[in-house]
Each structure stands twice: as C-alpha cells, then as structure tokens.
C-alpha positions as CSV (number, residue, x, y, z in Angstrom):
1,X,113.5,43.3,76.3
2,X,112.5,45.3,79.5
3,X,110.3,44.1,82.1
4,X,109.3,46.2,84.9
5,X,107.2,45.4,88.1
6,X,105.9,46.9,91.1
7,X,105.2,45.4,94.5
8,X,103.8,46.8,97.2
9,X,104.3,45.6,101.2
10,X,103.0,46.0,104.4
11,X,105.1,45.3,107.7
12,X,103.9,45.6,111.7
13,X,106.2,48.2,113.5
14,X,107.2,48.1,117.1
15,X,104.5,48.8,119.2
16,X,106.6,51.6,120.8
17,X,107.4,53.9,117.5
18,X,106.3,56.9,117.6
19,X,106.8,59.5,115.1
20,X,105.7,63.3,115.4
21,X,103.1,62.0,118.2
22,X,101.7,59.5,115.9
23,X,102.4,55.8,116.6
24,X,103.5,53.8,113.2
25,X,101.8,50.4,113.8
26,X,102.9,49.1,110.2
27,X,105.5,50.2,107.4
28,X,104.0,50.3,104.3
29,X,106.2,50.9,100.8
30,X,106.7,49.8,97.7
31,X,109.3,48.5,95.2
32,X,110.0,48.6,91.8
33,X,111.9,46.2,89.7
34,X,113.6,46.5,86.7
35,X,114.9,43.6,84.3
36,X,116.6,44.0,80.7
37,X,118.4,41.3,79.3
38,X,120.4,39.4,82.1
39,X,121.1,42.7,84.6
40,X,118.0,43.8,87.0
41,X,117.6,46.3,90.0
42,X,115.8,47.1,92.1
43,X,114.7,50.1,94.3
44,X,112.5,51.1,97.5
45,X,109.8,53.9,97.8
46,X,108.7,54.3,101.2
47,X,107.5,58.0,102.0
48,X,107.6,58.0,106.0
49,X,104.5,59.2,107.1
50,X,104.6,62.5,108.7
51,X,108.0,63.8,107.4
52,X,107.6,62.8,103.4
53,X,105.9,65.4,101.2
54,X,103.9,62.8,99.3
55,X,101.6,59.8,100.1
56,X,101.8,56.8,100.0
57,X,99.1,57.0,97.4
58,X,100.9,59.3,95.4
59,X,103.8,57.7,95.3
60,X,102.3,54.6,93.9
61,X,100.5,56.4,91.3
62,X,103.5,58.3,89.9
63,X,106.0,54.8,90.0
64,X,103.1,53.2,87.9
65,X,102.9,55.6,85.2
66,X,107.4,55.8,85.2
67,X,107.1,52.3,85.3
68,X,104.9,51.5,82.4
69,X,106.5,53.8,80.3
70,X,109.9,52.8,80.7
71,X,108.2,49.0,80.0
72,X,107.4,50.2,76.7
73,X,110.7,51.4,75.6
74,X,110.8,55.1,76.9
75,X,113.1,57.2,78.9
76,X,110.7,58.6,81.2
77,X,112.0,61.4,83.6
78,X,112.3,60.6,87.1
79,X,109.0,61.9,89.2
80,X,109.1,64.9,91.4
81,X,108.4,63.1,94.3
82,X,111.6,62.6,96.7
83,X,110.9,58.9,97.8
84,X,109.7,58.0,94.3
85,X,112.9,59.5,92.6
86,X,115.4,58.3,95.0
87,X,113.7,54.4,94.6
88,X,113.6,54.3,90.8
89,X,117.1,56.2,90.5
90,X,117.9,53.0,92.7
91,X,117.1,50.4,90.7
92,X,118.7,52.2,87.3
93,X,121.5,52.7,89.1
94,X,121.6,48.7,90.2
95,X,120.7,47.9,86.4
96,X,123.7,49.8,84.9
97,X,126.5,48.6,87.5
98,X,126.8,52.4,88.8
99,X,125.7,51.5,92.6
100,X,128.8,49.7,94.3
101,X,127.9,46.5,95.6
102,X,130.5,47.4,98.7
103,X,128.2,48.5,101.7
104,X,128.6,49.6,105.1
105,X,127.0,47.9,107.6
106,X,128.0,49.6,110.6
107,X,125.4,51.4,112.0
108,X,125.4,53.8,115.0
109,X,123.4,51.7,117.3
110,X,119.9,53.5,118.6
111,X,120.0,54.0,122.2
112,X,117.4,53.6,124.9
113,X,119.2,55.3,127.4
114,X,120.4,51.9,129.4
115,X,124.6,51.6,129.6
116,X,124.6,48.5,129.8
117,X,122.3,47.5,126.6
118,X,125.2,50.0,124.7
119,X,128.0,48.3,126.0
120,X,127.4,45.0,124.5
121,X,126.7,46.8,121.4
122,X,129.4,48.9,121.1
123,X,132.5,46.2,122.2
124,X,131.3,43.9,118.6
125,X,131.4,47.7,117.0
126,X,135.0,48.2,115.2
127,X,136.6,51.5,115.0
128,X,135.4,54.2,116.7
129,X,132.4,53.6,119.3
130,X,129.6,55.7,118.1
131,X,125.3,55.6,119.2
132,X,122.2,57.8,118.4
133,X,120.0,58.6,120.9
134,X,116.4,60.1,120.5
135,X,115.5,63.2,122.0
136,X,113.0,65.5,122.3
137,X,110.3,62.8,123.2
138,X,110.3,63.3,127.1
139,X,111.3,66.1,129.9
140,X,114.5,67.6,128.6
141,X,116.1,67.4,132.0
142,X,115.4,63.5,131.8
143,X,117.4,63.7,128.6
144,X,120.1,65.4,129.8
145,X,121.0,63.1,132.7
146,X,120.3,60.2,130.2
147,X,123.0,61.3,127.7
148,X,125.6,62.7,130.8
149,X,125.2,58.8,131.9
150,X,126.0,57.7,128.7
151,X,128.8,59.9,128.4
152,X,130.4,59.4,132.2
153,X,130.0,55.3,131.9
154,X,131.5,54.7,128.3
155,X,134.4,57.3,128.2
156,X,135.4,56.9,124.5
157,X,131.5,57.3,123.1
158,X,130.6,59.4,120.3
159,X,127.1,60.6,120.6
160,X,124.4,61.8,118.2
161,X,121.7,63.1,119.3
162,X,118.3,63.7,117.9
163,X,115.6,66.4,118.8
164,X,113.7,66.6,115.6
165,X,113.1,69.9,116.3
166,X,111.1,69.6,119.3
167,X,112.5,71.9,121.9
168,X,111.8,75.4,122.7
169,X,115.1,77.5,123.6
170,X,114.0,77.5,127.6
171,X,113.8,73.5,126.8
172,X,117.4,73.1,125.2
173,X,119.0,75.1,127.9
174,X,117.6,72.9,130.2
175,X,118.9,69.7,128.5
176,X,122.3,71.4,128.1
177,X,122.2,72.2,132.1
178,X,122.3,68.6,133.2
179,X,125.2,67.2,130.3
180,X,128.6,67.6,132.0
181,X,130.5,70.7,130.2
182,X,133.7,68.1,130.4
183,X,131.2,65.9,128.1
184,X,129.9,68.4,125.5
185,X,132.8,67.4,123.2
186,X,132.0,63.9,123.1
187,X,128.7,64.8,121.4
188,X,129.0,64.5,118.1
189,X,125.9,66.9,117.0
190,X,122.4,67.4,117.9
191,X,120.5,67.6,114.7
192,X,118.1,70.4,115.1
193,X,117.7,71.4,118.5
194,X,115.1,73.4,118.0
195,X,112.2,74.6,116.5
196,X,113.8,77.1,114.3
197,X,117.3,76.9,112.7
198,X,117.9,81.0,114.3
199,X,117.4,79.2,118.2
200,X,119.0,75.9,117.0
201,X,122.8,78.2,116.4
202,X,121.9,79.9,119.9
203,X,121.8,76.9,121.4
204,X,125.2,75.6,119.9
205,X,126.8,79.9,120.5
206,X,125.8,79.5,124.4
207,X,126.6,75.7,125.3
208,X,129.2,74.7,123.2
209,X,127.2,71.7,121.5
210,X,127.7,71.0,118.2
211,X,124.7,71.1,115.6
212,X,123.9,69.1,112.3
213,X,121.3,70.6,109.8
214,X,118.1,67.5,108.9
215,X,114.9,68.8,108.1
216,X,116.6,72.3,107.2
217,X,118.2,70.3,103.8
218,X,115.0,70.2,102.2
219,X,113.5,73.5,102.8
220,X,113.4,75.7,99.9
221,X,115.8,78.4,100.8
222,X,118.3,76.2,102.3
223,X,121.8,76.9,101.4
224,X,125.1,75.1,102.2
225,X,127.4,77.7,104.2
226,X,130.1,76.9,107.0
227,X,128.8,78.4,110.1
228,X,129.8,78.4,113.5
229,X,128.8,75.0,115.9
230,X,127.3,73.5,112.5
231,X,129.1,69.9,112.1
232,X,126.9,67.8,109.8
233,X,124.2,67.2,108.1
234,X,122.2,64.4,107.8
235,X,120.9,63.1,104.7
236,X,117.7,61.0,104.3
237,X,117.8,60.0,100.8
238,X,114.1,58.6,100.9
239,X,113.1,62.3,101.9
240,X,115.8,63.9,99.7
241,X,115.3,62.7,95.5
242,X,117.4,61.3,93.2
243,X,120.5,59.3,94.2
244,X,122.4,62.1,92.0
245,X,120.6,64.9,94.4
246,X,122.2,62.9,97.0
247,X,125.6,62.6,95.5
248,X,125.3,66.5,95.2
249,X,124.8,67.3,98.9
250,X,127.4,65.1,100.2
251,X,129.6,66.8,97.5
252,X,128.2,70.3,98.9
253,X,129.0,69.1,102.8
254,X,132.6,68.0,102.3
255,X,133.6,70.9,100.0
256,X,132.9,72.9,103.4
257,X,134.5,70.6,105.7
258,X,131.3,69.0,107.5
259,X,130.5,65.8,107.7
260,X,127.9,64.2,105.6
261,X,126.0,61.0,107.1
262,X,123.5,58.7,105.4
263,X,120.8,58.3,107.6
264,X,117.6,55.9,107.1
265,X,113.6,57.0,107.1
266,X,112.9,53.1,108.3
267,X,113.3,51.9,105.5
268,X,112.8,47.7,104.7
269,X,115.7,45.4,104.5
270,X,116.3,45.7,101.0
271,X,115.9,49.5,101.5
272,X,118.8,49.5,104.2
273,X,121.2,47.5,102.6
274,X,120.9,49.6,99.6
275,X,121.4,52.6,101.8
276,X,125.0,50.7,103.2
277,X,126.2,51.1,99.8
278,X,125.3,54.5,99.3
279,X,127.3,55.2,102.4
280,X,130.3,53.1,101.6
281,X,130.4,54.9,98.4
282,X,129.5,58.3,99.0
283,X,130.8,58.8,102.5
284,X,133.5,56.3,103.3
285,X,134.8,57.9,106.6
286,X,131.5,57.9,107.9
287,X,129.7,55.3,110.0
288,X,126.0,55.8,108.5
289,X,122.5,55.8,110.6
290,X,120.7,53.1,109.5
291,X,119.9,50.7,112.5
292,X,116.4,50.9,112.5
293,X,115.4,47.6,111.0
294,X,115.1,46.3,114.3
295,X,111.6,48.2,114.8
296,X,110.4,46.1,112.2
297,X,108.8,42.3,112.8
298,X,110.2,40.8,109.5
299,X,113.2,41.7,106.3
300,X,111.8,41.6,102.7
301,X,113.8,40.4,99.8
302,X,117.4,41.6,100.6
303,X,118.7,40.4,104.5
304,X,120.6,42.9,106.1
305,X,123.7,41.0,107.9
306,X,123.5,39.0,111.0
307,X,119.3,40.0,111.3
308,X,117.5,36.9,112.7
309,X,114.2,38.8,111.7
310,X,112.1,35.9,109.2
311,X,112.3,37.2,105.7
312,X,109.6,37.6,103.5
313,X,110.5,37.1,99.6
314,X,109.3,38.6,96.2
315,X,107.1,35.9,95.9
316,X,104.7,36.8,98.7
317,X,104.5,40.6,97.7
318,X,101.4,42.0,96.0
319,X,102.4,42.5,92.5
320,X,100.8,45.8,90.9
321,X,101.8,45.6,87.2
C-alpha cells in the first residue's frame, strides 16, 4: 500500500539575508513524503526566490498532482520544474535504498569578513581549511582588502568566493587590485565574476584568479568544455532537476578535470542533510557548500549535527493531502 503526503512550512530568516537586493524575511518550502510497505522517504522542494524558475505556488501545485497520482498506484513522470524534480527524485531515491545514508557534513564555513570569527571555525574543521565568502554586495575595493586579510592572517586558507554575477569588468579589476598577487592562488574560484560569462574569463586571463561556472549551468546553451581559469562548478541541485540530472553534471565536471561542489539554495535541515549525502556520494573529494542553516531560526524534521537551533517535527507541519 502507498501513502503519500505533502507538508508545507514556513521559517523566519536572518534579518540580514539579502538575496538579489531583496531581503528573505522567512523560508517557505515544502516536502513530500512517501511510505510503501515498511520503507519511506522523503524529499524537500524549496524554489529560492529570485534565482528558481518556478513559484512557490507552482511548485506546490505540480507536487500535488505527482503526488496523488503516484498514491493511486501510477508511475507518474517527474515535473519539469527543477526544485519539484530534484525533491520527489529525493524521496524515491530514500524509498528504494539508492541515496547513501553516508553524508558529509563538513561545510565551508560562510564568512563575514572577521579573522578571528574564521579561526575558531576553521581549527574544529579537519582536512584542509576551506571558507566562502560573499561578494558582490558592497564596494569591490572593500572586498578586496577583506579577502587579502583573510588570506595574509590564515596562511593555509582556501577561499571561495562568490559575486553572483554582480560586477562590471571596471568593478572586478578593482577587487583583483587590492588581493595580494602572492595570494591569488589561495583562492579557490570566484563563481561568476561578472555579469557575463565573455567578462567573467577576462577577468580570470588578466589576474590570474580562478573561475567556477553557477548560474551559467542552467542556461540553455550551456555546455561543459575545459577552458582556461575555469576550475569548478557549482551545483545547486534545488535549482538544477532530478537527482539523476545531478549525477550527470558531476559526471560531465570530473570527466574534464574540474571540480564539482554541492552547494545549498538555503535549504531546511532535512534539505541539508540530504544534500551531505549527495556530496558524500557524488563528490567524495569535495568539502560541499551547505552552511547556511544558520540563517534560519529553527531545523525541521531531520537535525543537521551539532545545530542547537529548536527543531520543529512533522507533527506541527501543515499537511496538504
């Protein structure tokens, strides 16, 4: 016997999260589980407003309909929509053992620029010492000397940097003017510099700075080539599909040598630790980007490791079905 549900959740953000000059004052998603016999998954669909192609709306609409259907005994093709694909491929994936319960849980901390804050941070952090910092959201020059502080004061930090496309060429050199040319190295990428891919492999031709492709992954006539400066790419499965289209760019990335790293759209708890095992199992070698639950106020269902956020279980959630 199946027995499929949908929930739906709302949780207050950080006051200071701002995404593409909107704040985010809550995170709304949803999840769907799935039950048949004694096995059960389950699976988060949380578009991220301003970067996901569909709506929350829409997204609830089309889990329904999958949802009902596959209730009453069908095998209902997964939706179009990324986040709606990716959560449902998710929870089949849980329900027939494919999904590794092995996760990752190291997460390149998020950085807001103070050394000190990073240190403590990065000496619990095994392996090798690696942080994101945002960029993009204030002066360039600011960032610069920000990131050459980071670099000068912890000697054997990785850094990934990320601009979200929001600087103009003129902006980027001046970014690149105040990091250290000794340092460059020790940034691990920028993911899109720029505001077009074309000025984003200027950038990396004239300063030396590695590059990692985000956004460009899910245009249409994106194609996996090795290029010069390009390092990475960074793959947001909630913005991306199917946990197969997934497993089909890491498999693109590492046949050409770059680096493939799981990264989070702020998801929920249950959404991040599902994400760790994603990364354990797709890209072993790679410390993923998932510490973002921190900009939430509470965890929901699943707790990610050592979180003293309150959690919030099934039994609160607004039940759809």
């Amino acid at each position: 016997m199946r027995i499929s549900q949908v929930y739906r959740w709302q949780i207050p953000m950080d006051a200071g999260v701002v995404l593409r000059e909107r704040r985010l004052k809550t995170r709304d998603g949803l999840f769907i589980h799935l039950r048949e016999g004694e096995r059960e998954g389950w699976g988060e669909i949380s578009p991220l407003p301003g970067f996901s192609a569909e709506t929350l709306e829409e997204a609830q609409a089309a889990l329904l309909l999958w949802a009902q259907a596959w209730r009453d005994g069908a095998e209902p093709a997964l939706p179009a929509l990324p986040s709606v694909a990716f959560g449902i491929s998710c929870a089949q994936a849980e329900l027939s053992g494919e999904l590794p319960l092995a996760a990752d849980y190291r997460a390149a901390p998020l950085c807001s620029g103070d050394p000190d804050e990073l240190f403590a941070r990065l000496a619990a952090m095994p392996g090798e010492k690696v942080a994101k910092v945002k960029v993009g959201l204030w002066e360039a020059v600011r960032d610069g000397m920000v990131v050459n502080l980071l670099l000068e004061a912890i000697p054997d930090l990785q850094l990934r940097l990320d601009a979200n496309r929001a600087w103009t060429p003129l902006k980027a050199q001046q970014f690149a003017k105040y990091v250290d040319p000794a340092y460059r190295q020790r940034i691990a990428f920028i993911e899109e510099p720029c505001k077009t891919p074309e000025d984003s492999r200027a950038f990396s031709r004239e300063t030396g700075i590695a590059i990692a492709w985000d956004e460009s992954l899910r245009e249409a006539d994106f194609r996996f080539v090795a290029e010069p400066g390009v390092r990475a790419v960074v793959i947001k499965p909630t913005l991306t599909g199917s946990l197969h289209q997934v497993q089909q760019q890491v498999a693109a990335a590492h046949a050409l040598g770059l680096s493939a790293v799981i990264s989070s759209s702020i998801e929920s708890s249950l959404g991040l630790t599902q994400l760790a095992r994603v990364a354990a199992w797709l890209t072993p070698q790679t410390i993923p980007g998932l510490d973002t639950l921190s900009l939430m106020s509470a965890q929901l269902v699943r707790p990610w490791p050592e979180s003293t956020l309150p959690m919030i279980n099934m039994d609160t959630l607004e039940a759809l079905l």
